[in-house]
C-alpha positions in Angstrom: -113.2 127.6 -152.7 -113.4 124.8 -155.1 -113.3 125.0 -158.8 -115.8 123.0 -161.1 -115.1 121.2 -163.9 -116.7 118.8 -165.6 -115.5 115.1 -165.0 -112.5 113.3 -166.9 -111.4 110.1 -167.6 -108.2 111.5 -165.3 -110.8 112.0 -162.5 -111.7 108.4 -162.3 -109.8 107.2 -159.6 -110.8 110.3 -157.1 -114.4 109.7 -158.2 -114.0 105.7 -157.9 -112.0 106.1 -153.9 -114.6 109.1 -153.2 -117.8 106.4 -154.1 -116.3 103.5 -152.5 -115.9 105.4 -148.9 -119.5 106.4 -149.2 -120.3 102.6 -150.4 -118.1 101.0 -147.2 -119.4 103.8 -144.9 -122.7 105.5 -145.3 -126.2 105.2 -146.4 -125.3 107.9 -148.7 -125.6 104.9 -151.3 -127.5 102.0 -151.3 -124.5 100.3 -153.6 -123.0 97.4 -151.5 -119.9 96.0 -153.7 -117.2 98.5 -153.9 -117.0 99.7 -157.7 -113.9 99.2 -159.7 -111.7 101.7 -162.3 -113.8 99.3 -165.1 -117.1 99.9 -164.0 -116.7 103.7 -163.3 -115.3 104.5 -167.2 -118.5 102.6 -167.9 -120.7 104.9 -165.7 -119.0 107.8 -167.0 -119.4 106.8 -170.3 -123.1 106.7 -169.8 -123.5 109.9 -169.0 -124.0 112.7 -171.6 -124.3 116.4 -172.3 -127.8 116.5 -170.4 -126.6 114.1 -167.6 -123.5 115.6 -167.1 -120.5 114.6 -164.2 -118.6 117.1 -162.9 -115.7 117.6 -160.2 -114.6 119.7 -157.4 -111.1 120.4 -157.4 -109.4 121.9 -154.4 -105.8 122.3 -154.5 -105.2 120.5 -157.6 -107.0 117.4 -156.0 -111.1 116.0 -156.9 -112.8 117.0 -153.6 -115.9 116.2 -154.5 -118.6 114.9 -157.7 -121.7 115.0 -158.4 -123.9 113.9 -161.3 -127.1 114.2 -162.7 -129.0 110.9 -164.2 -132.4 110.0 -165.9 -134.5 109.5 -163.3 -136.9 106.7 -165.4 -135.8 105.3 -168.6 -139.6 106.2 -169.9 -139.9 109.2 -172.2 -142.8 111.1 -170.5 -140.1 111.5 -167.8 -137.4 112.9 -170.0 -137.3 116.3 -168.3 -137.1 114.7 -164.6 -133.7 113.9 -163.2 -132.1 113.3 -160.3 -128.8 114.0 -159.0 -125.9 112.7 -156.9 -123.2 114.6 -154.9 -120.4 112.8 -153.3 -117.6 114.5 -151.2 -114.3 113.1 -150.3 -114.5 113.1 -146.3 -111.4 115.1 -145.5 -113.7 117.8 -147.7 -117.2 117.3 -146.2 -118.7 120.5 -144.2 -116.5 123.3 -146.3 -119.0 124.2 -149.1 -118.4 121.5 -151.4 -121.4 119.5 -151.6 -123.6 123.3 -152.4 -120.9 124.1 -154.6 -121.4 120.9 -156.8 -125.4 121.0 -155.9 -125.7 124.6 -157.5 -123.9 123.9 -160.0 -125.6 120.4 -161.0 -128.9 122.3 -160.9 -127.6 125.8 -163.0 -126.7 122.9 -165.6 -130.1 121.0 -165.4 -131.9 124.4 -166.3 -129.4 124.9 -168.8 -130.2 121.6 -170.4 -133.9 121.9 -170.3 -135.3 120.0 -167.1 -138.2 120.5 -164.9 -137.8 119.1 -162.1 -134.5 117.3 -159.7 -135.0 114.7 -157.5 -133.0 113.9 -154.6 -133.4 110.5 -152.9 -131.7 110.8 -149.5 -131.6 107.7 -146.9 -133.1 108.3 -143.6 -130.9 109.2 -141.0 -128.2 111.5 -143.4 -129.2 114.8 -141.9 -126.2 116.6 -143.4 -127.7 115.6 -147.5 -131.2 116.7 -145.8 -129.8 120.1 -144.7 -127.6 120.4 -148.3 -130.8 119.8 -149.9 -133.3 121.7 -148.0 -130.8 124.7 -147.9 -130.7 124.2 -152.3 -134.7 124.5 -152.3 -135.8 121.2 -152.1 -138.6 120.4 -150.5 -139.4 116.6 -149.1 -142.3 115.1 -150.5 -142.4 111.6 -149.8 -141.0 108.9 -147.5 -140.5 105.2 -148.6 -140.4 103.2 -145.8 -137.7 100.5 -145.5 -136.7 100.0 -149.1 -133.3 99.1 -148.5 -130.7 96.8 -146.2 -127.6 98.4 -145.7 -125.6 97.8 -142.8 -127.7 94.7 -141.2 -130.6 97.1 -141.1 -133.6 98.1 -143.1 -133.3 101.7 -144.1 -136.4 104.6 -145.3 -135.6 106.6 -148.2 -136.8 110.4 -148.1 -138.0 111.7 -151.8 -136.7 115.3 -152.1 -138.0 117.6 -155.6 -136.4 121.0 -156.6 -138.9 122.8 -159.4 -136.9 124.4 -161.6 
């Protein structure tokens, strides 16, 4: 089982190689350019007490991230957020991903949110069943919003009530 933490500066480089798989090979993100060191400090330093980042650590190594982040700049959304979970693929189907999911959303209670929101590229059935099996529910499809891969690709809008 993995322990969770919340993110370091030490954890940038797991979290940076982590995102950039996901970037070179999935729809998982809609991010094209591979991220440096540089521009994750500056993502990290971004995020706050109620958009916290937080790692999965497996045998002393980051298995996994995730992240919660405003989901609109605007106030009247300031108890709306949505979150990110990114697992290293030698980690992926092991428990992971709903570790860092249940623990993103014990944390967005905590910190006074109403409602997550998951947006999930068609075709990623495994971040569909992650969701879904959190208590998600799907409620709305945005059709072909974004080119990834030489393709245009439909993003799935997924909301947990809390």
């Amino acid at each position: 089982m993995a322990s969770l933490r919340p993110a370091t500066q030490a954890d940038l480089a797991a979290i940076t190689a982590i995102y950039n798989e996901a970037i070179r090979n999935t729809t998982a993100t809609f991010d094209t350019e591979e991220k440096s060191l540089d521009d994750r400090r500056a993502w990290l330093a971004g995020h706050g007490p109620r958009h916290p980042v937080i790692v999965a650590e497996q045998a002393g190594a980051v298995a996994g991230w995730g992240c919660l982040s405003p989901w609109s700049d605007r106030c009247a959304y300031a108890d709306t957020c949505e979150d990110s979970v990114y697992v290293d693929a030698s980690s992926r189907g092991r428990g992971v991903g709903a570790a860092l999911l249940a623990e993103l959303l014990r944390l967005a209670r905590q910190n006074g949110m109403h409602t997550v929101i998951a947006r999930i590229a068609d075709g990623n059935p495994a971040s569909e069943k992650l969701h879904c099996s959190a208590g998600f529910e799907r409620v709305g499809v945005m059709r072909e919003v974004g080119r990834k891969f030489g393709r245009l690709i439909g993003v799935q809008i997924w909301q947990r009530m809390l």
